[in-house]
C-alpha positions in Angstrom: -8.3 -5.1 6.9 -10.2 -8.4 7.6 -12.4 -7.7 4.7 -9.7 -6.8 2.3 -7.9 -9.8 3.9 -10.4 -11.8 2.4 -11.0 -10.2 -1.0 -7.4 -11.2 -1.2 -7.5 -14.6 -0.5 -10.6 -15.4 -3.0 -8.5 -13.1 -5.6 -5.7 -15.9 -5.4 -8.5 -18.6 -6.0 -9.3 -16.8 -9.0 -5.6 -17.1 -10.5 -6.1 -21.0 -9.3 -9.2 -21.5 -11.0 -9.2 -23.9 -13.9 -12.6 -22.4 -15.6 -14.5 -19.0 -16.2 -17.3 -19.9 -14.1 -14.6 -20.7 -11.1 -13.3 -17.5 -11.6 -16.2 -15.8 -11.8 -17.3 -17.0 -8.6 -14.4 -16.2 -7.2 -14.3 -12.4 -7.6 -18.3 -12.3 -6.8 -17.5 -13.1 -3.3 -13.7 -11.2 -3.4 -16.4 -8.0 -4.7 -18.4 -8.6 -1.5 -15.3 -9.0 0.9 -13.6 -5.7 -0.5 -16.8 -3.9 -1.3 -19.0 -4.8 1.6 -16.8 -6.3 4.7 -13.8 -3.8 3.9 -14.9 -0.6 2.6 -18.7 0.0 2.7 -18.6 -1.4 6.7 -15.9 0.6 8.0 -17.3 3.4 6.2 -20.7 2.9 8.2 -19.1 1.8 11.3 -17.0 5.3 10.8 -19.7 7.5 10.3 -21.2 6.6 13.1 -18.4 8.7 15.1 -19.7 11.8 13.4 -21.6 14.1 15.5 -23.0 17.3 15.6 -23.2 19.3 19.2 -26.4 19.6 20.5 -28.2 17.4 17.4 -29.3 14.0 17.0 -28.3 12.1 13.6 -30.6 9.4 12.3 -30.2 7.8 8.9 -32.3 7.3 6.0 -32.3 3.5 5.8 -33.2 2.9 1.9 -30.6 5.0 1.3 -28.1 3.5 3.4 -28.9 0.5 1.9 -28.3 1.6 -1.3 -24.8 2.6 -0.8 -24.3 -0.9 0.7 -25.3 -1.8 -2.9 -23.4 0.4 -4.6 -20.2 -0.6 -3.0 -20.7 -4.2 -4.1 -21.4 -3.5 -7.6 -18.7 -1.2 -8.1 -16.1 -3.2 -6.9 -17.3 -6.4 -8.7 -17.5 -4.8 -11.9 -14.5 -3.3 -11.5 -12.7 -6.5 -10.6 -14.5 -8.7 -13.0 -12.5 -5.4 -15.7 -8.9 -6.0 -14.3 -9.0 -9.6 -13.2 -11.2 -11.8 -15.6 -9.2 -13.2 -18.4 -5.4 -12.1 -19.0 -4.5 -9.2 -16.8 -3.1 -6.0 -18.4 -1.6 -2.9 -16.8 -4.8 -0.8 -19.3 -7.1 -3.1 -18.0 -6.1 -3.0 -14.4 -6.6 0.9 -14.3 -9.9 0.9 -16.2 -11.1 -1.5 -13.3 -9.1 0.7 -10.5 -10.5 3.8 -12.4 -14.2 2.7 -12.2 -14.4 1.4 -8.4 -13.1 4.5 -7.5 -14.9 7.0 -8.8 -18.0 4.2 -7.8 -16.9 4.1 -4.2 -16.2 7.9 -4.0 -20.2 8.2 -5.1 -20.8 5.4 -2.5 -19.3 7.7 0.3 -21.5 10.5 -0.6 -24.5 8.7 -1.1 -24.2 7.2 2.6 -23.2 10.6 4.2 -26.5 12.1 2.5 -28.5 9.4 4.2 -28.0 10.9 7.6 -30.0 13.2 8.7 -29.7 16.6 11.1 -31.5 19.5 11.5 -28.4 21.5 10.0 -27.1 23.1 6.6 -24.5 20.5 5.2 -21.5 21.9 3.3 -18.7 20.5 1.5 -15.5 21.6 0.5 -14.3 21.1 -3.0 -10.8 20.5 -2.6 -11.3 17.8 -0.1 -13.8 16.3 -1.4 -11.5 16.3 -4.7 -8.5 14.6 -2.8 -11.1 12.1 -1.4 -12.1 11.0 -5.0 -8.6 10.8 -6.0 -7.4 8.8 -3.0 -10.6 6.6 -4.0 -9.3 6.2 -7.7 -5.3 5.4 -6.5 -6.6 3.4 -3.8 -9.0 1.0 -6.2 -6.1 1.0 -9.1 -3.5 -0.1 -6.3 -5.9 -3.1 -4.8 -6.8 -4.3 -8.3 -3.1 -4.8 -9.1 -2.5 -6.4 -5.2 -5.7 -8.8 -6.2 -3.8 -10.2 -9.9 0.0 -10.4 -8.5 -0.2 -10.6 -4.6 0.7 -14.4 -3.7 1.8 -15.9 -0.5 0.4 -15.4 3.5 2.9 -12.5 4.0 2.3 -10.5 1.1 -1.0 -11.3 1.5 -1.0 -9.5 5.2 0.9 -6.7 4.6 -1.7 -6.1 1.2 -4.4 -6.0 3.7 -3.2 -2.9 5.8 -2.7 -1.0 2.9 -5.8 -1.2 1.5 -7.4 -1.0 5.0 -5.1 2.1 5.5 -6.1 3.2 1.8 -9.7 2.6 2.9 -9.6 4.5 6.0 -8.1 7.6 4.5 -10.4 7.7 1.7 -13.2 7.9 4.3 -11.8 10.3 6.8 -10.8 12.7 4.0 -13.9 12.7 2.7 -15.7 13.2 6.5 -13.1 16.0 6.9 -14.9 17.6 3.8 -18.3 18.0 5.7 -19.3 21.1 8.0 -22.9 21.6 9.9 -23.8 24.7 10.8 -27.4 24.2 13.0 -30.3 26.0 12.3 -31.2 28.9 14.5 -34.9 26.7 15.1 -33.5 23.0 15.8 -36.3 20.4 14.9 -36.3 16.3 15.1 -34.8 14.3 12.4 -36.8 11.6 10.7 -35.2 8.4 10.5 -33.4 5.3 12.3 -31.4 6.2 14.9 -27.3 4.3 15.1 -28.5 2.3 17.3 -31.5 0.6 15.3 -28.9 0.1 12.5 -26.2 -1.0 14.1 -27.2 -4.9 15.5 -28.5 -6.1 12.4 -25.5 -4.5 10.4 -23.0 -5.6 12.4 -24.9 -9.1 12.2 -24.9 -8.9 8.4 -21.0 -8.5 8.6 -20.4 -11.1 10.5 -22.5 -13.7 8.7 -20.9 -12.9 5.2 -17.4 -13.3 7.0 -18.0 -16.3 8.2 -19.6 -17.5 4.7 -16.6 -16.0 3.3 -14.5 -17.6 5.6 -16.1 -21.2 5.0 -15.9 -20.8 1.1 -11.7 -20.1 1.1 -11.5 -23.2 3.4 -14.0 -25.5 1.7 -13.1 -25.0 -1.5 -9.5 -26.9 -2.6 -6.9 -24.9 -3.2 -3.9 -25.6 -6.1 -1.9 -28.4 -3.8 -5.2 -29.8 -2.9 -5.7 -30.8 -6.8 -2.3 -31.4 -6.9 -2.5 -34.0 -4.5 -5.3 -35.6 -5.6 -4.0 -35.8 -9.1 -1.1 -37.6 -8.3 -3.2 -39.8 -6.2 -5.3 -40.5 -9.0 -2.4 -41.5 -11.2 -1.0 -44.1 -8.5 -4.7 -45.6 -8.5 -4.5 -45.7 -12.5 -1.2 -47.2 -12.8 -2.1 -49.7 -10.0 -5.1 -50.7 -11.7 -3.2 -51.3 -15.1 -0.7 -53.8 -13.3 -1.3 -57.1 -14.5 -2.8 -59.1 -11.7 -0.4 -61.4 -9.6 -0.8 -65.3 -9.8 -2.5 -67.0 -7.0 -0.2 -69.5 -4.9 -0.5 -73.0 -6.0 -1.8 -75.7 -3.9 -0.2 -79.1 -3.6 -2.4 -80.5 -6.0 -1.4 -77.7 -8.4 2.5 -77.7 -8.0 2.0 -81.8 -8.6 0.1 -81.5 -11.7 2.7 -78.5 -12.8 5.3 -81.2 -12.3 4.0 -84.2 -14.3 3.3 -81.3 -17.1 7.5 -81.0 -17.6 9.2 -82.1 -20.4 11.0 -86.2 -19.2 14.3 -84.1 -19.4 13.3 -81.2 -16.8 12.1 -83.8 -14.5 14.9 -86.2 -14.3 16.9 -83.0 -13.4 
């Protein structure tokens, strides 16, 4: 939710931006809130509650990495389809379409970094629902990211997707079976523990960055504000300056200056 939360927030700087590289800025760091705080994190974070009686999981770590990777890319080229220039409905599914088939693969490829002395099976059908709850789930964000406006909405956005998130992953764990081998062995890899401190490290670092970026950066009544600011300085400045006050000397002079008429008056 908090990653999706903030996806959101930079995909309503994007709308706000003025020029393409604004925007495109904007939806690189909405890709890494959505991709890598809200879906590729909980995915890791959930994975981790996975276990197999009587085994020890560890996890490959290049691998793991490169889902991380995966899920970034995938959602910022998906999101870079559906929200750079004029939003359409055709361009909003191709995007939706693409991140979720990407972070179906994603899924997978993180689940086949852990490793346990076990035969790993799948079943279709599952694994078929998780890929199309992947697909509806992208499509769905992608159209919450161009028309979602407003703290609320905003909010209420975020627990879908997080919901849409979470039900992608669990569907897909649900899909998995280990049967152990009748000669258990060791594992090679890092254990959950070795991975999780620098991980959840990582994750809080990019929120933060995040975080700092959305209240750094002005937002639409920010510029608005100092527009109108900058016209009262303009207009201000195009005021003819006022007279200085005359002295004594002055008004005098001023006087004897008169037409005879004025001063007899």
């Amino acid at each position: 939710m908090l990653g999706s939360l903030l996806g959101l927030t930079c995909a309503v700087r994007v709308r706000e931006a003025t020029t393409t590289a604004q925007r495109a800025w904007w939806l690189m760091l909405a890709a890494w809130a959505i991709g890598g705080t809200a879906i590729w994190s909980m995915h890791f974070m959930a994975m981790l509650g996975f276990s197999v009686v009587g085994q020890q999981i560890r996890y490959d770590v290049a691998l793991t990495a490169v889902s991380a990777v995966i899920a970034v890319v995938v959602v910022g080229i998906g999101l870079f389809i559906a929200a750079l220039g004029r939003p359409t409905i055709i361009k909003i599914a191709s995007g939706g379409v693409f991140a979720g088939l990407g972070v179906a693969g994603m899924h997978y490829t993180g689940m086949a970094a852990m490793r346990v002395d076990a035969e790993i099976q799948y079943d279709p059908l599952r694994v078929a629902l998780s890929v199309a709850i992947a697909v509806v789930a992208a499509t769905v964000a992608f159209w919450l990211v161009v028309n979602v406006k407003g703290g609320l909405a905003i909010f209420a956005s975020a627990l879908v997707m997080g919901v849409a998130v979470n039900g992608m992953h669990f569907t897909g764990m649900s899909s998995m079976s280990a049967h152990e081998h009748l000669m258990p062995g060791d594992p090679v890899g890092a254990t959950a523990s070795n991975l999780l401190v620098p991980i959840i490290l990582a994750v809080i670092l990019v929120a933060i960055a995040l975080i700092y970026a959305v209240l750094a950066a002005p937002n639409e009544d920010d510029r608005a504000g100092a527009a109108y600011m900058d016209a009262r300085l303009a207009d201000r400045a195009n005021e003819p300056a006022p007279e200085p006050p005359l002295s004594p000397h002055g008004l005098a002079a001023r006087r004897t200056n008169l037409p005879s008429s004025t001063r007899r008056r």
